[in-house]
VOVEXTOR-152431 format. One record per residue (C-alpha): residue number from 0; residue in three letters; x, y, z. Coordinates in nm, 4 decimals, always signed. Each point is the difference from the previous one (the first is absolute). Layout:
 seq type     east    north       up
 NUM  ALA        X        Y        Z
...
//
This chain:
 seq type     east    north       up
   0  UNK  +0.0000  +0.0000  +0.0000
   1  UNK  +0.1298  +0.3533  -0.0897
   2  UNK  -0.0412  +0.2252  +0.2773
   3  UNK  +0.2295  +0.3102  -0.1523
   4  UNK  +0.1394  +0.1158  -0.3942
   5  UNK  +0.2444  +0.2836  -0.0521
   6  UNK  -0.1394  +0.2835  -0.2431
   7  UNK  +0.1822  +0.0770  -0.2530
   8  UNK  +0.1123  +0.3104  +0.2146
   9  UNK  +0.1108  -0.2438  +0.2414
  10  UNK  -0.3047  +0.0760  +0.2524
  11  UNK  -0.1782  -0.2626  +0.1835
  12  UNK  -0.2964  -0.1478  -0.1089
  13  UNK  -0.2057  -0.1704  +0.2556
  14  UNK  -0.3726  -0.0237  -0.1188
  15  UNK  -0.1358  -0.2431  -0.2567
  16  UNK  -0.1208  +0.2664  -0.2301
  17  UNK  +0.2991  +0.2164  -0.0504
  18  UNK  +0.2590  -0.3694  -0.0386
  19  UNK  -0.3026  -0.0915  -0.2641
  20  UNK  +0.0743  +0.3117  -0.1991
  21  UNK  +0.3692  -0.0383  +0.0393
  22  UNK  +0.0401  -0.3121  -0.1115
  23  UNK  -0.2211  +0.0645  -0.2692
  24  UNK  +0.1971  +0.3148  -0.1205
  25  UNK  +0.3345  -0.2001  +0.0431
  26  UNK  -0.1060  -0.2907  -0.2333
  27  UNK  -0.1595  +0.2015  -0.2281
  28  UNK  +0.2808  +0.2527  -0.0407
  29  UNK  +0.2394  -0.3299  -0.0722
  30  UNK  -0.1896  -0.1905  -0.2429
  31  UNK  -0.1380  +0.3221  -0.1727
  32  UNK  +0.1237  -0.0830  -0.4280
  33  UNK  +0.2855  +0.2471  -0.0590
  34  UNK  -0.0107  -0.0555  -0.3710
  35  UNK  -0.2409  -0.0507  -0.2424
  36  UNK  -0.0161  -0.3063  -0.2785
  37  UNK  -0.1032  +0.0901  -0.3160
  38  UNK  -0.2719  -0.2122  -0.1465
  39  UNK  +0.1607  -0.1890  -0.2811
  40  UNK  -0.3544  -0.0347  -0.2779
  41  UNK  -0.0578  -0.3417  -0.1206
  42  UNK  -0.1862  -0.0601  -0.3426
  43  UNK  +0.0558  -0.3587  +0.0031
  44  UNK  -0.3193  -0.1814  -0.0250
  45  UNK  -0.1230  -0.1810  +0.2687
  46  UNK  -0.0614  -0.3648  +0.0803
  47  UNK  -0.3015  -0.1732  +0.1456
  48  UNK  +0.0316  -0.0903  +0.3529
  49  UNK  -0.1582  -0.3573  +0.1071
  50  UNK  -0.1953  +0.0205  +0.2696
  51  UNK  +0.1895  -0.1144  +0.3360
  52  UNK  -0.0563  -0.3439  +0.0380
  53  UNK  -0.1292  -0.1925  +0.3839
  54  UNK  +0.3199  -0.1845  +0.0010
  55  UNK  +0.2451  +0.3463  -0.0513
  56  UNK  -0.2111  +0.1229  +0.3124
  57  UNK  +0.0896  -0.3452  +0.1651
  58  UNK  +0.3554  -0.0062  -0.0740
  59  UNK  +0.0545  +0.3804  +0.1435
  60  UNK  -0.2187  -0.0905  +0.3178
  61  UNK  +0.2146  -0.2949  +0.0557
  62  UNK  +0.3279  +0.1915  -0.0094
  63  UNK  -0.0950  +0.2447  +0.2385
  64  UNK  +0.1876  +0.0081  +0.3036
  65  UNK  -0.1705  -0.0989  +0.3308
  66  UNK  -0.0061  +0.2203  +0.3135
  67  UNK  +0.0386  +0.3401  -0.1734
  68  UNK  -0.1897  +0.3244  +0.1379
  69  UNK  -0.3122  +0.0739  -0.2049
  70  UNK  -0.0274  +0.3150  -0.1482
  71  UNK  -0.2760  +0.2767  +0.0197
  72  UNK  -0.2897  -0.2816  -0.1580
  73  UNK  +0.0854  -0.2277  +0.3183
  74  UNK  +0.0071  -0.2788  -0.2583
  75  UNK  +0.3189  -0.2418  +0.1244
  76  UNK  +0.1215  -0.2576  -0.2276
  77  UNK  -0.1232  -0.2959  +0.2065
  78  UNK  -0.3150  +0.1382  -0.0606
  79  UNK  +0.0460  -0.0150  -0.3876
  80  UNK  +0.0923  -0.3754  +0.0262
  81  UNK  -0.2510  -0.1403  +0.2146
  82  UNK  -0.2575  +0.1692  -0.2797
  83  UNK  +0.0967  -0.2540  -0.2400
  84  UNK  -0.1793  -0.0572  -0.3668
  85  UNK  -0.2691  +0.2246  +0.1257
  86  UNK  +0.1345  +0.3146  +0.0883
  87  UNK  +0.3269  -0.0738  -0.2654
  88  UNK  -0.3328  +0.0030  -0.2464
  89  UNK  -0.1139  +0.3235  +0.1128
  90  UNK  +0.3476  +0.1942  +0.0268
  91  UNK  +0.0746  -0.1359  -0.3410
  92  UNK  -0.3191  +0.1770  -0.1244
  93  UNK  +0.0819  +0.3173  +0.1742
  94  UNK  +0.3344  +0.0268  -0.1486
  95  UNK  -0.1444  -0.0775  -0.3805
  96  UNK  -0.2075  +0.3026  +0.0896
  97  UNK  +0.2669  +0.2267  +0.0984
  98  UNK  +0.2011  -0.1127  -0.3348
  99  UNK  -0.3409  +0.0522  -0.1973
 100  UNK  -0.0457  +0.3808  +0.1813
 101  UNK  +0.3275  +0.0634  -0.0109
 102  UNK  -0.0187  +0.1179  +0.3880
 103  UNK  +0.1174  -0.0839  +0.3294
 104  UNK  -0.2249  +0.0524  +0.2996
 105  UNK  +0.0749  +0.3220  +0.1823
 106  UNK  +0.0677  -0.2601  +0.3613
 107  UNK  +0.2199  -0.1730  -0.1610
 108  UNK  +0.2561  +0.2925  -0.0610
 109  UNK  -0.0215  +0.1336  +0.3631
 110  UNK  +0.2369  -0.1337  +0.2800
 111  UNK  +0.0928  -0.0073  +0.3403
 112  UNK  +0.3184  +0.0367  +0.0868
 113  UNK  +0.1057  -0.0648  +0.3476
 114  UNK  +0.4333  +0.1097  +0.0617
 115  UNK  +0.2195  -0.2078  +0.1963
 116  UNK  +0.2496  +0.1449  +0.2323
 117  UNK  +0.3910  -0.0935  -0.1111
 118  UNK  +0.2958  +0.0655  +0.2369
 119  UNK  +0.0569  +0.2796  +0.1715
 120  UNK  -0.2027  +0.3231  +0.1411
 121  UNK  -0.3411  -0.1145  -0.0030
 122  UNK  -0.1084  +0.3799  -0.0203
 123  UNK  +0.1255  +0.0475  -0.3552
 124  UNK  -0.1710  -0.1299  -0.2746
 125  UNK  +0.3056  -0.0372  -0.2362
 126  UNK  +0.0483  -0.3013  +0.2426
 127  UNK  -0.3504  -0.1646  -0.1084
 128  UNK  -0.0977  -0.2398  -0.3420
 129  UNK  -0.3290  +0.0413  -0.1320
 130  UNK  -0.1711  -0.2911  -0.1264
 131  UNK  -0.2886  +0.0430  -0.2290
 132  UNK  -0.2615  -0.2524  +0.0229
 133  UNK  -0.1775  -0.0356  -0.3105
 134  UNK  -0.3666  -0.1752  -0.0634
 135  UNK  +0.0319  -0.3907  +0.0179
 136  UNK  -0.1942  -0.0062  -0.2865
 137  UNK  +0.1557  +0.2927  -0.2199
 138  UNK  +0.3401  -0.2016  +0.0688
 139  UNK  -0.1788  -0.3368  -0.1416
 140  UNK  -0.0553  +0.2014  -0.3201
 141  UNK  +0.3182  +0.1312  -0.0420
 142  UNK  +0.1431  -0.3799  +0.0968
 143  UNK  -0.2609  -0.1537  -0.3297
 144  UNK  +0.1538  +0.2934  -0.2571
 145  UNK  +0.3541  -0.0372  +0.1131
 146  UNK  -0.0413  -0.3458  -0.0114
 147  UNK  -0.1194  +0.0151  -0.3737
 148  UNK  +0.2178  +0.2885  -0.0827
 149  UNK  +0.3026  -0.2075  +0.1092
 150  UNK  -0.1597  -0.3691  -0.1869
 151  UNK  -0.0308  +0.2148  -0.3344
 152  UNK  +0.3558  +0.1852  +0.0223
 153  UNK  +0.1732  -0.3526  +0.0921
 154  UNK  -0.1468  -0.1354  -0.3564
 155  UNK  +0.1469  +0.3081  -0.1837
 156  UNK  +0.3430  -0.1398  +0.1227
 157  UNK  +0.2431  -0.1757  -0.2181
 158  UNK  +0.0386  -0.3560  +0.1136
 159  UNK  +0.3921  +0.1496  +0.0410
 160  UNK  -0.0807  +0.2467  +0.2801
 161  UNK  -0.0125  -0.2053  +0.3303
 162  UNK  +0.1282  +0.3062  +0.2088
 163  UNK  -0.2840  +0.1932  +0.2237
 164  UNK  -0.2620  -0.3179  -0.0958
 165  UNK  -0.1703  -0.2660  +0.2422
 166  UNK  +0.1320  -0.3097  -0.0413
 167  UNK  +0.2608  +0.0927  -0.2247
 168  UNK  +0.4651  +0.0145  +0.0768
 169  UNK  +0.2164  +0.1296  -0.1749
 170  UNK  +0.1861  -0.3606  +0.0668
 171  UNK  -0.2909  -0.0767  -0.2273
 172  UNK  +0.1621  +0.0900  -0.2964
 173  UNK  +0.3593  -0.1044  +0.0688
 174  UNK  +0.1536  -0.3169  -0.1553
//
């Protein structure tokens, strides 16, 4: 429990309110974007997405990791594997209809993230790690498109390139 922060003027902050707004302020002020990316315009045509299939939902539920803090939904991951075919069913639906409306609920892009005190003076907040925790089920749709993402790069490869692949060596290709 954090019963004091430093302001940035070195003051002491004691009530809940005022560390709130300082810890807000600090995080903000460190992650704010200091450059901006140019959008790079694509005229390629593009592809058909299939739907996302029951089992892709089944194989990304099965590879999350157990005991890890829900996010803001309160969904954990043991609660998306006891669901089984049922709730894998409906998820898989919900995703096909984010891909079809090309958007992502609003709740699944909010967070709560919750800082963990590091060595030293407990007071500062340069000694703290924040940890973002995202939507159980926001992560479970990023896990099915990486997953795909990563299937249909690995079949671009060359049979030749076994560096950076599952289940590939580069002893592979020595003889």
């Amino acid at each position: 429990m954090m019963n004091a922060l430093k302001a940035e003027d070195g003051t002491r902050l004691t009530k809940r309110f005022d560390m709130e707004r300082r810890i807000k302020e600090y995080y903000t002020s460190l992650f704010a974007s200091k450059s901006v990316v140019p959008l790079v315009e694509d005229n390629r045509e593009e592809d058909e997405m299939p739907p996302i299939l029951i089992s892709e939902v089944r194989t990304a539920v099965q590879s999350l990791k157990a005991d890890k803090a829900p996010g803001p939904d309160g969904i954990t991951n043991e609660a998306l594997k006891f669901g089984g075919y049922e709730l894998w069913k409906i998820i898989a639906k919900l995703f096909n209809e984010c891909l079809e409306n090309e958007d992502i609920p609003t709740q699944w892009k909010q967070s709560l993230t919750i800082i963990i005190p590091k060595k030293g003076d407990r007071e500062d907040l340069k000694n703290y790690r924040p940890i973002a925790l995202l939507p159980t089920i926001y992560k479970l749709f990023t896990k099915v498109l990486v997953n795909r993402m990563t299937r249909q790069l690995d079949e671009q490869q060359p049979r030749e390139q076994a560096g950076f692949r599952s289940g590939f060596s580069t002893i592979d290709h020595l003889q």
